[in-house]
Backbone as a ProteinNet text record, in pm:
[ID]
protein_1_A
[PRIMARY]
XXXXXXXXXXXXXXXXXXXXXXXXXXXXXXXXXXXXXXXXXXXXXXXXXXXXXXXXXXXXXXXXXXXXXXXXXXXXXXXXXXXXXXXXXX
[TERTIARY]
-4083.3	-4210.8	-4219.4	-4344.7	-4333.7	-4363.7	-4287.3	-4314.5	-4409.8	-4556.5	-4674.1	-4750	-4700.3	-4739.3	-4791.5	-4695.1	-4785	-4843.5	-4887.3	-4917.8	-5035.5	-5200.3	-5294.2	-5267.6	-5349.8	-5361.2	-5311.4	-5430.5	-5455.7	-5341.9	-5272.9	-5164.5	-5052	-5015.2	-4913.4	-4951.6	-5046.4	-5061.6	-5056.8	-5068.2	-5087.7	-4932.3	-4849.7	-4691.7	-4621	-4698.8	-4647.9	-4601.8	-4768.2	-4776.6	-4688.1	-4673.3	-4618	-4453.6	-4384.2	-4272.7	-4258.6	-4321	-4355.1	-4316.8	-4394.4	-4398.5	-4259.6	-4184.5	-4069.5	-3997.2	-3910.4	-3796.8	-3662.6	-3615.2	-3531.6	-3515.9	-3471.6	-3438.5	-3338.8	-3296.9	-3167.2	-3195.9	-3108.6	-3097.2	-3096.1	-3122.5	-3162.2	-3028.8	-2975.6	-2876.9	-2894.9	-3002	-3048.5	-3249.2	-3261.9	-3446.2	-3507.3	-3486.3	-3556.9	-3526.5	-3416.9	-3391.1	-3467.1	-3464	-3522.1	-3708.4	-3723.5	-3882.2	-3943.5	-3829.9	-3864.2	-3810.8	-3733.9	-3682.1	-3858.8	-3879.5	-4020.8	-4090.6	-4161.2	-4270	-4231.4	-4144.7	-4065.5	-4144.8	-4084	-4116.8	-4225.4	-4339.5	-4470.8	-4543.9	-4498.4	-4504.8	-4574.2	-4565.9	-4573.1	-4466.6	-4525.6	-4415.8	-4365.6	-4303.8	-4288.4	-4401.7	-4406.7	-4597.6	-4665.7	-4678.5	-4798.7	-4747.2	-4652	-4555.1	-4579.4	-4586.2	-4602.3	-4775.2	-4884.4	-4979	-5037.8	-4970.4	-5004.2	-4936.3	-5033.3	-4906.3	-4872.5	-4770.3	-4712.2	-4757.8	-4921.8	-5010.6	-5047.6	-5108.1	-5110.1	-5070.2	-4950.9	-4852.7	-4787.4	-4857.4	-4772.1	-4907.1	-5035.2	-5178.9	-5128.1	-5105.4	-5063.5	-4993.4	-4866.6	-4732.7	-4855.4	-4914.6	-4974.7	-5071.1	-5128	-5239.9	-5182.8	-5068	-5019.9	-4904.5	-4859.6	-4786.5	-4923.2	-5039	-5125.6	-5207.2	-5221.4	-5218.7	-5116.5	-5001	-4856.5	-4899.5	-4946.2	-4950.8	-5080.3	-5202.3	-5269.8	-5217.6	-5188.5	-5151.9	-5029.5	-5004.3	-4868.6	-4962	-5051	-5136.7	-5215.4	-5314.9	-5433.4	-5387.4	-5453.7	-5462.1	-5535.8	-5508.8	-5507.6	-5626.8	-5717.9	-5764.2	-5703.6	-5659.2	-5581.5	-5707.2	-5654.9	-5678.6	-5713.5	-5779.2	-5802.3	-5615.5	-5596.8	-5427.3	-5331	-5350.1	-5221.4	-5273.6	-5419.9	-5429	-5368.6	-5389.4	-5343	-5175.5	-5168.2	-5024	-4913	-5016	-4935.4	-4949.1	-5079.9	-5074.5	-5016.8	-4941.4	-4851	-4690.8	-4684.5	-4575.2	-4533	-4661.6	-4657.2	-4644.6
-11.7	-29.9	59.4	123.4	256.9	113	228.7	143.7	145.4	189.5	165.7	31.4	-44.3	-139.5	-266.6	-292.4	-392	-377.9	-249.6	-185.1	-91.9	-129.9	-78.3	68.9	191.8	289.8	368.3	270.2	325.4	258.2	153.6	123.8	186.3	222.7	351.1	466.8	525	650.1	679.7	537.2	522.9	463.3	463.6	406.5	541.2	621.1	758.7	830.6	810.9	920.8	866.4	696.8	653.5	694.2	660.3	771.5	885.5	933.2	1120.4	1131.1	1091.8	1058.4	975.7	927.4	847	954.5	913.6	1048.3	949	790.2	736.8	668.1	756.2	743.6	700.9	606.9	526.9	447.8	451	346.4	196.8	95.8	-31.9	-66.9	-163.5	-257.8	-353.5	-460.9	-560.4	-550.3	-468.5	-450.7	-566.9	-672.1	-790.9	-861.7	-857.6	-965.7	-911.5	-718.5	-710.1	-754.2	-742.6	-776.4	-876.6	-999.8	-1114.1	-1118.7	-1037.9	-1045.2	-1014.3	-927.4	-841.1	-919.8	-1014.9	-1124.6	-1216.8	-1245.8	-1322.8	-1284.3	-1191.9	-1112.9	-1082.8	-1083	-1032.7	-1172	-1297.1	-1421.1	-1486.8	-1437.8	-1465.5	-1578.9	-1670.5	-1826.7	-1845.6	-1896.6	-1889.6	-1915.7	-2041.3	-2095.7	-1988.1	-1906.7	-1773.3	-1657.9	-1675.1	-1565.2	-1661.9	-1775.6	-1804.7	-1802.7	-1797.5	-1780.1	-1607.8	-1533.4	-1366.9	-1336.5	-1217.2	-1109.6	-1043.7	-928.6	-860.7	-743.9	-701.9	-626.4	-648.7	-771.9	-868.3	-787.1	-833.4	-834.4	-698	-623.8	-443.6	-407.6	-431.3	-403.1	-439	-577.8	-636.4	-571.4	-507	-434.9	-319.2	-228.6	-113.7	-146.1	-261.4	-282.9	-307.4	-355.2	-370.9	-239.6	-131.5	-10.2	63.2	67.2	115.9	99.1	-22.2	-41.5	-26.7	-20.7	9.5	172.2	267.2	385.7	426.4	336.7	353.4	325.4	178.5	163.8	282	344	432.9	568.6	595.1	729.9	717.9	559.4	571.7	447.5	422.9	331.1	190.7	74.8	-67.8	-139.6	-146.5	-262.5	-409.2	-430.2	-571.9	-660.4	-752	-899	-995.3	-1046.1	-1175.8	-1242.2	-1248.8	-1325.1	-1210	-1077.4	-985.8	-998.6	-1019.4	-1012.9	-1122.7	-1227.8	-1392.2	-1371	-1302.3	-1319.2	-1191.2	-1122.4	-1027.9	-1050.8	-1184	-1212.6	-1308	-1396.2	-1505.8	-1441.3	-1331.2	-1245.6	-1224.8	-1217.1	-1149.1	-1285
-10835	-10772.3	-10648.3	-10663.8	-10524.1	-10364.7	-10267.2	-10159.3	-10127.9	-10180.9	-10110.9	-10184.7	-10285.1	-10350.3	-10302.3	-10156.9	-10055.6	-9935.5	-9972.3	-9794.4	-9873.4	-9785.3	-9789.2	-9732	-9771.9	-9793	-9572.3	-9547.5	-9408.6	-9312.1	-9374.8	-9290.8	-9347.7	-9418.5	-9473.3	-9409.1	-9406.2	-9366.8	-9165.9	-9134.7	-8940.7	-8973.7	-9029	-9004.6	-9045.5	-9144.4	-9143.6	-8995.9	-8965.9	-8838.6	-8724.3	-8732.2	-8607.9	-8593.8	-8743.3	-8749.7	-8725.4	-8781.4	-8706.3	-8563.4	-8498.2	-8397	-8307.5	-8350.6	-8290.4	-8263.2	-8181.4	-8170.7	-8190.8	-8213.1	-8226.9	-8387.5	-8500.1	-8612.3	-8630.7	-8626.3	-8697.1	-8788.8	-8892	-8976.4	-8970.3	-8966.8	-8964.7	-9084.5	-8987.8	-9049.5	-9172.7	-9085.8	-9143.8	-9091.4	-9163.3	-9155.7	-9162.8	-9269.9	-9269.9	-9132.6	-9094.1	-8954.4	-8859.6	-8843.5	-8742.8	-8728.3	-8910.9	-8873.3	-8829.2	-8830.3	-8818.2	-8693	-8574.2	-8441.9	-8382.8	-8436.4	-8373.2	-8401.9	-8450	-8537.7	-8423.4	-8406.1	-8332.4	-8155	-8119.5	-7985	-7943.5	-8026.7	-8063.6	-8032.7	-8041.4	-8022.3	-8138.8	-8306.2	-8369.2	-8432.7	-8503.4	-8566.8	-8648	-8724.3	-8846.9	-8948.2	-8895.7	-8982.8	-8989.3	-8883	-8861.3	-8980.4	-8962.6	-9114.7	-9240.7	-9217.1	-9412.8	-9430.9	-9358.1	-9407.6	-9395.4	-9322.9	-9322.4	-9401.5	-9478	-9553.5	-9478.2	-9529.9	-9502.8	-9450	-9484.5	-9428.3	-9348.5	-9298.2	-9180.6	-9066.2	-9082.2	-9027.4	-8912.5	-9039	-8992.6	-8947.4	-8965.4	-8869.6	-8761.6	-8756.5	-8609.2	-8503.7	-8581.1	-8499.6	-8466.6	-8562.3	-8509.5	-8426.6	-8419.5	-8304.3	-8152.7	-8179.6	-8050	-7991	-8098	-8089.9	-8007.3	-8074.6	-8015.2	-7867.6	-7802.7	-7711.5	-7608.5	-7664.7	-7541	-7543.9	-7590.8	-7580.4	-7516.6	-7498.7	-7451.2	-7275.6	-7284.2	-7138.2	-7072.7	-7135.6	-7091.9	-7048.1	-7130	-7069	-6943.6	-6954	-6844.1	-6778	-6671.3	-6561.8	-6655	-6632.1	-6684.9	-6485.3	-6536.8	-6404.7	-6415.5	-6297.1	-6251.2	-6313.8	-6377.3	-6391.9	-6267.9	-6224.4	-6185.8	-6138.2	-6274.6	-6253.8	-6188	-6232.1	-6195.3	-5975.3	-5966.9	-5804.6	-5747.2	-5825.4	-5754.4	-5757.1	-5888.7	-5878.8	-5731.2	-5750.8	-5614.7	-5497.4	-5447.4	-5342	-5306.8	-5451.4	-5411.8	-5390.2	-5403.5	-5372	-5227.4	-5190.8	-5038.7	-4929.7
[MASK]
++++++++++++++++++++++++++++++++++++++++++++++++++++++++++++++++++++++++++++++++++++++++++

């Protein structure tokens, strides 16, 4: 069965480019553990994994791969909470 069999067209092709793009290629030990470390970290549940697929799932990682790269280029405006929280600092 080709590996594109559970993965829609446009999320194969934006996981292409996001590899492309990596510069840290290593081989994965145990891939399933790590997907479920990241599902995990992402603050996704288990319950939340038995009703998403697997497409779900990898939109999700790229929606949020995509926003860490946004915040890394441009400036983010403080929150309400990030001000309260720096003036309880001081």
């Amino acid at each position: 069965m080709p590996s594109t069999a559970f993965v829609d067209e446009k999320v194969f092709k934006k996981l292409e480019e996001i590899n492309k793009e990596s510069r840290n290629q290593k081989k994965s030990l145990f891939p399933e553990h790590e997907f479920l470390v990241a599902c995990l970290r992402m603050g996704l549940k288990i319950e939340d994994l038995k009703i998403l697929t697997y497409v779900d799932v990898l939109k999700i990682f790229i929606s949020f791969f995509d926003n860490d790269k946004e915040e890394e280029n441009g400036t983010r405006m403080a929150t309400q909470e990030d001000i309260q929280n720096l003036v309880a600092r001081m």
